[in-house]
N, C-alpha and C positions, 0 to 999 in steps of 0.2 A: 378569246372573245369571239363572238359569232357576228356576222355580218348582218347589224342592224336593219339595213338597206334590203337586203334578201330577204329575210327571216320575217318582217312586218309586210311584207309582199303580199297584196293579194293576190297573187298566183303561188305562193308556198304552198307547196307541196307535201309536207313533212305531215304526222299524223298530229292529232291532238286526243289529249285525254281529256275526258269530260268531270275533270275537275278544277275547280277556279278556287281562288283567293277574294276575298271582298272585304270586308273591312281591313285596314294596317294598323297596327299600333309600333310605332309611335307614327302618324302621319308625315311628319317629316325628319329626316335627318338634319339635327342640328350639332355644329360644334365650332369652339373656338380656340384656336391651337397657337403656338409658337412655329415658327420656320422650323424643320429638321424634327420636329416634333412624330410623335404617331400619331395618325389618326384613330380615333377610339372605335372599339369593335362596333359593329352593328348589328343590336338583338330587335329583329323583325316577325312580330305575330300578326298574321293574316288567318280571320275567321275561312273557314271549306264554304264552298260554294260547289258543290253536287255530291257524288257519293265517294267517301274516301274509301272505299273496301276498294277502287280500281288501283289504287296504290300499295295495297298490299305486296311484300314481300318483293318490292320494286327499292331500286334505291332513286333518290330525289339528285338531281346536278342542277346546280346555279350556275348561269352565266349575267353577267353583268357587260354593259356598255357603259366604260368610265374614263370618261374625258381627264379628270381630272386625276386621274391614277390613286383615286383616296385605297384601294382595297386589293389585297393580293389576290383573297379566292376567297369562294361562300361554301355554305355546306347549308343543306338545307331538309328536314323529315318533318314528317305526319306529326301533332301532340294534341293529347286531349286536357290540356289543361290551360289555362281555366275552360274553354271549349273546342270542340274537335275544331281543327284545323292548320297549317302549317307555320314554323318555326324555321326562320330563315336569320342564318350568321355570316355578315361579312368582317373578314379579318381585316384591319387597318393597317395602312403602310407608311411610310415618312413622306412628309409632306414639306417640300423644297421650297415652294413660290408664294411670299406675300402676297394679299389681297383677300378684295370679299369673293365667293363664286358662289352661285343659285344658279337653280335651272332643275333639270329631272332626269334621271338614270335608269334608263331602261334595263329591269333585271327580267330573266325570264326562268322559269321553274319546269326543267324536263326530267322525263326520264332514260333519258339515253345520254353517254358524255359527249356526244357531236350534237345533241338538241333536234334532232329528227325527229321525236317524241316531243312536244311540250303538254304543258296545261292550257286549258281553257281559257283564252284571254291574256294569254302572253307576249308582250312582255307588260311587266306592270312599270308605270312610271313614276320613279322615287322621287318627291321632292328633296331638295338638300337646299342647305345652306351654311356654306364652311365660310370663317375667318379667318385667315392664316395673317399671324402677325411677324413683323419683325423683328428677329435675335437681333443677338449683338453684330454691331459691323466693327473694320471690315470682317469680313466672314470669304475661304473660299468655296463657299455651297456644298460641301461635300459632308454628311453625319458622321462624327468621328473624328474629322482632322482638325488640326491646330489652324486659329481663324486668320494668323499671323504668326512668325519668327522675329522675334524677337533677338538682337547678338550684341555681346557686350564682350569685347576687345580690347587687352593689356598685356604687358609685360611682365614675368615671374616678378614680384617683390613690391609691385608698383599697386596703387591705389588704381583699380578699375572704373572707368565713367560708370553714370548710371543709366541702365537701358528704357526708353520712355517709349509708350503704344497709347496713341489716344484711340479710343472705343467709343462707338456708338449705345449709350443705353438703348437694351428692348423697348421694344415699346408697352407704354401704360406701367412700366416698372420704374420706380424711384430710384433713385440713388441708395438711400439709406437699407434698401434690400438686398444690395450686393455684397457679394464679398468674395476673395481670390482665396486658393490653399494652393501650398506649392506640395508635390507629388514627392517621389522617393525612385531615385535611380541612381545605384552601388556608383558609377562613371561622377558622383560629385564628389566623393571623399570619405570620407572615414570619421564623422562625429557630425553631430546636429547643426552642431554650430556652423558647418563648413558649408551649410544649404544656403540658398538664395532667397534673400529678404526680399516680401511686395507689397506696395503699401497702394492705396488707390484714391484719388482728389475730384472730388467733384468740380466739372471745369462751370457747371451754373448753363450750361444749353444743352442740354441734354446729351452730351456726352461727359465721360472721364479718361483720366491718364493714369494708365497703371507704373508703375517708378519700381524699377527692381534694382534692385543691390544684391552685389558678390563678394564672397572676401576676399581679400589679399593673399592669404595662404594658402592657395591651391596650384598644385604643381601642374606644370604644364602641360599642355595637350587640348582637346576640343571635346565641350561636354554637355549633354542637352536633356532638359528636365522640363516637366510638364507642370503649368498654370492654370489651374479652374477658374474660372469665372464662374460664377454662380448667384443667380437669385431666386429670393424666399418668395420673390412675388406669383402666385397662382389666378389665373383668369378662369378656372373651374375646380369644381371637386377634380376631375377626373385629371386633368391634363397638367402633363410634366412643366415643371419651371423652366425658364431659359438658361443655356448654360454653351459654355465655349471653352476651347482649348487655347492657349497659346505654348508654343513651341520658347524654351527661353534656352540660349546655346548663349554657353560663356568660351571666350579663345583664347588660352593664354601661351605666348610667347617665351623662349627662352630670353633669358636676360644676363649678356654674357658679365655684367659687374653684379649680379648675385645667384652665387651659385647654390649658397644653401639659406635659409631665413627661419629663425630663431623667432618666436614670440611666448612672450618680451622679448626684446633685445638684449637687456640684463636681467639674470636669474638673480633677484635680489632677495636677501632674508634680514628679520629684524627679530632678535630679543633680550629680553628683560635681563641683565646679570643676575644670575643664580636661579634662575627660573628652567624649571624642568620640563615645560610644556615646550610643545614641536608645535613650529610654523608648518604649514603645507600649503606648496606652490606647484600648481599643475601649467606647463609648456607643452610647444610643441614645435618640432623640427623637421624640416621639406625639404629636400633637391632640388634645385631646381632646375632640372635637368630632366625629360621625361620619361630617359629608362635608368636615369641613377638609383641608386638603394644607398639608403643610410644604416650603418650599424654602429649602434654605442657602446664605448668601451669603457670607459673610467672616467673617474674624479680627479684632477690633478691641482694639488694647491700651491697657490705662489704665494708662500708665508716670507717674512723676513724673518733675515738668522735669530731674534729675540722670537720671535711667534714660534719658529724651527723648533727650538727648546724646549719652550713653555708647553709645547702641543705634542704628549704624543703618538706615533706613529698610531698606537692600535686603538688610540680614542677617534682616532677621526673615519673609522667606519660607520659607527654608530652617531657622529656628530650628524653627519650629513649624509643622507641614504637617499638614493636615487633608484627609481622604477621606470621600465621602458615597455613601451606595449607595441610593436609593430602592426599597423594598421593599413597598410598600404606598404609595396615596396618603395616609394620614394619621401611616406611621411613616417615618422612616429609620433604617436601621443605619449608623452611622460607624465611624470608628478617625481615632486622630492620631498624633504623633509629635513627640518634643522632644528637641533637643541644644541645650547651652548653648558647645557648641562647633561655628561652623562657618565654612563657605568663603564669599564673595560677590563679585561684581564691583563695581568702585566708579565714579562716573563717568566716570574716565580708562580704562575697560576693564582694570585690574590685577583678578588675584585677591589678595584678605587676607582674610588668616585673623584669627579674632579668639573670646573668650571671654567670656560673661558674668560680670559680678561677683557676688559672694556677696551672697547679700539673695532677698524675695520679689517676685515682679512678677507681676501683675494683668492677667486680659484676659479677653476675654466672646466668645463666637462668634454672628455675627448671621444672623439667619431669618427667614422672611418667612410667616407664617399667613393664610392664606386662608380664608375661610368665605362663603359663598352671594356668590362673585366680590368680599367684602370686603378687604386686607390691613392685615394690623398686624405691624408690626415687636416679635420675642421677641427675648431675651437669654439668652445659657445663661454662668453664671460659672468663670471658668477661672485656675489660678494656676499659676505656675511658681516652683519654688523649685532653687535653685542652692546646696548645702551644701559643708562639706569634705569 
C-alpha cells in the first residue's frame, strides 16, 4: 500500500498522467457478509477523462488504502465497452469483525508498481458500506478451525455420556435453517453405524445445543471427527451461508473387566420345525484392548448326549454357517446363518436330508485374543432354538 499521507501531498513529486476517471459505476461499494465470509470481488467501471492512447502499451497498478483489509490486490486496464474508459478489479478477502463499516477508500490508478506514475486526480475516493455479521459463537476467529472441541469420555464396554455445545445462532438466521452433518475419518471404525449421532434443540433465545452420541462398541484409543454446522439461510444472492466446524474427540479407556464385547450379547437364532429357510444374524466383535487383534476360529456346540445323537457331525456345517470380515485389527464385522433344516453327505457319500427336533441347543463360537504377541482363547454364547 502506498503512503496516503505522502502521495495526496501537495508537494508529491511523482509524475501524473493526463488521464482521469469520472463517472464510477457502481458508485458505491455495497455488501453484507457473515464473519469469516469473502468479501465479494469488486467490478469497477470509471468513464476516461482525457486521452487514453497515453496508456497505450502501459500496464495499469492499483494501489488501494484499506483500513478495513476487505481486498487482497486490484488489477486494473483500459476497455471500451460499453465506453472508453477503465475497468478496475478488486479481489475480496475474509472478513473477520462484526459490525457495520462506511467511509471511503482511497484507490489510486498508476502506471508504475511503486506509483511514481499516477493518473490525473488520483486517488479516487470509494465509497463503501460493508455489514459484517455474526457466525456462529463460540467461534475461535480463525476461517477454517473447529469453533469448539467438543470430548466425550468412557470406558471400553460402558455406555458413553453425551457430549453437549451450546451455540450461538448467526445472526438473522432461524433455527429451522440449520442443520449438522457429521464428516468421515477412517480413526472412527469400521461400518456406519460405528460414526457419531447429532441431533440439534432449539434452546427458544437464540441459541441451540448440539447433543452428540457415540457408540459403545468402539475399541479403545482417542478419535476425533468433524461437525458441520450449517445454514440454508442467505443475506444475498452472492454471499456464502454461515457455517462452522466443531472438533468432536470421543476417549475411550481400557476396561480391565471387559476384555472383548460381543453385540448382541447372545447370538440368538429362531425357526419353524421343518422349515428350510435360513435366519441371518449379523454381530459384531472388539478387543478391547487397543493393540489386541481378534481372529475367529470355529463353531463349538454344547449339545446334550440325546442332541449328540440325534445331530450329525457333517450336518452341522451347513446347519449353521458363519462369515467373518476383519475390519479393523481389534474389531470384526460377522453375519451367520441357521436352518434347522438341511442337506449333508453322509460317510457312504449319499445325500439326507434331515431336520432338527423341537428343543433349544447351545453353542458358543471360538476366538482367539491376542495382546502384546499374548493368546487367550474368548467365547461368544449362541443358542439355537427350533419352535412350531
Amino acid at each position: 500500500k502506498p503512503d496516503a499521507t505522502a502521495i495526496n501531498n501537495p508537494l508529491y513529486t511523482g509524475s501524473v498522467v493526463d488521464v482521469g476517471v469520472g463517472t464510477v459505476t457502481p458508485p458505491l461499494i455495497s455488501a453484507t457478509l457473515y464473519e469469516f465470509g469473502v468479501m465479494p470481488n469488486a467490478l469497477l467501471t470509471g468513464t476516461a477523462v482525457g486521452d487514453l492512447a497515453l496508456l497505450s502499451g502501459k500496464t495499469l497498478y492499483v494501489k488501494i488504502a484499506d483500513p478495513l483489509g476487505m481486498y487482497a490486490y486490484g488489477i486494473a486496464a483500459p476497455t471500451n465497452n460499453p465506453a472508453p474508459g477503465l475497468l478496475v478489479v478488486l479481489q475480496g478477502k475474509v472478513l473477520g469483525a462484526p459490525g457495520l463499516f462506511t467511509g471511503t477508500m482511497p484507490v489510486w490508478l498508476c502506471v508504475d508498481a511503486n506509483c511514481s506514475t499516477k493518473l490525473r486526480g488520483m486517488p479516487y475516493q470509494m465509497p463503501y458500506r460493508v455489514e459484517v455479521l455474526r457466525s456462529f459463537r463460540p467461534t475461535k476467529g480463525v476461517p477454517g478451525q473447529a469453533i469448539a472441541t467438543v470430548q466425550i469420555s468412557s470406558k471400553f464396554g460402558e455406555v458413553a455420556p453425551a457430549g453437549q455445545l451450546r451455540v450461538t445462532l448467526p445472526e438473522r438466521a432461524p433455527f429451522s435453517s440449520i442443520g449438522a452433518s457429521v464428516g468421515y475419518s477412517p480413526g472412527w471404525g469400521y461400518e456406519a453405524a460405528s460414526l457419531p449421532s447429532v441431533t440439534l434443540v432449539d434452546n427458544g433465545d437464540a441459541t441451540m445445543t448440539m447433543n452428540a452420541t457415540v457408540p459403545t462398541m468402539t475399541p479403545p484409543g482417542r478419535r476425533s471427527i468433524t461437525v458441520t454446522l450449517l445454514s440454508s439461510f442467505r443475506i444475498g444472492e452472492n454471499s456464502a451461508p454461515p457455517a462452522a466446524l466443531v472438533e468432536l474427540v470421543q476417549v475411550v479407556e481400557e476396561n480391565p473387566a471387559v476384555t472383548v464385547q460381543f453385540n448382541p450379547e447372545l447370538l440368538s437364532f429362531t425357526s419353524i420345525a421343518g422349515s428350510i429357510q435360513r435366519t441371518n444374524v449379523a454381530f459384531k466383535a472388539v478387543s478391547g484392548k487397543q493393540f489386541g487383534a481378534l481372529v475367529y476360529e470355529d463353531v463349538e456346540y454344547l449339545f446334550t448326549p440325546e442332541q449328540e445323537a440325534n445331530f450329525p457331525t457333517a450336518a452341522r456345517a451347513a446347519t449353521l454357517r458363519v462369515s467373518s470380515t476383519p475390519v479393523a485389527q481389534t474389531a470384526l464385522v460377522q453375519s451367520a446363518s441357521f436352518s434347522g433344516c438341511v442337506s449333508w453327505v453322509d460317510a457312504g457319500g449319499g445325500v439326507v436330508d434331515g431336520c432338527l427336533a423341537i428343543g433349544e441347543y447351545a453353542f458358543r463360537l471360538r476366538y482367539r485374543h491376542i495382546v502384546n504377541g499374548v493368546s487367550t482363547t474368548v467365547y461368544y454364547p449362541g443358542r439355537l432354538q427350533v419352535v412350531l
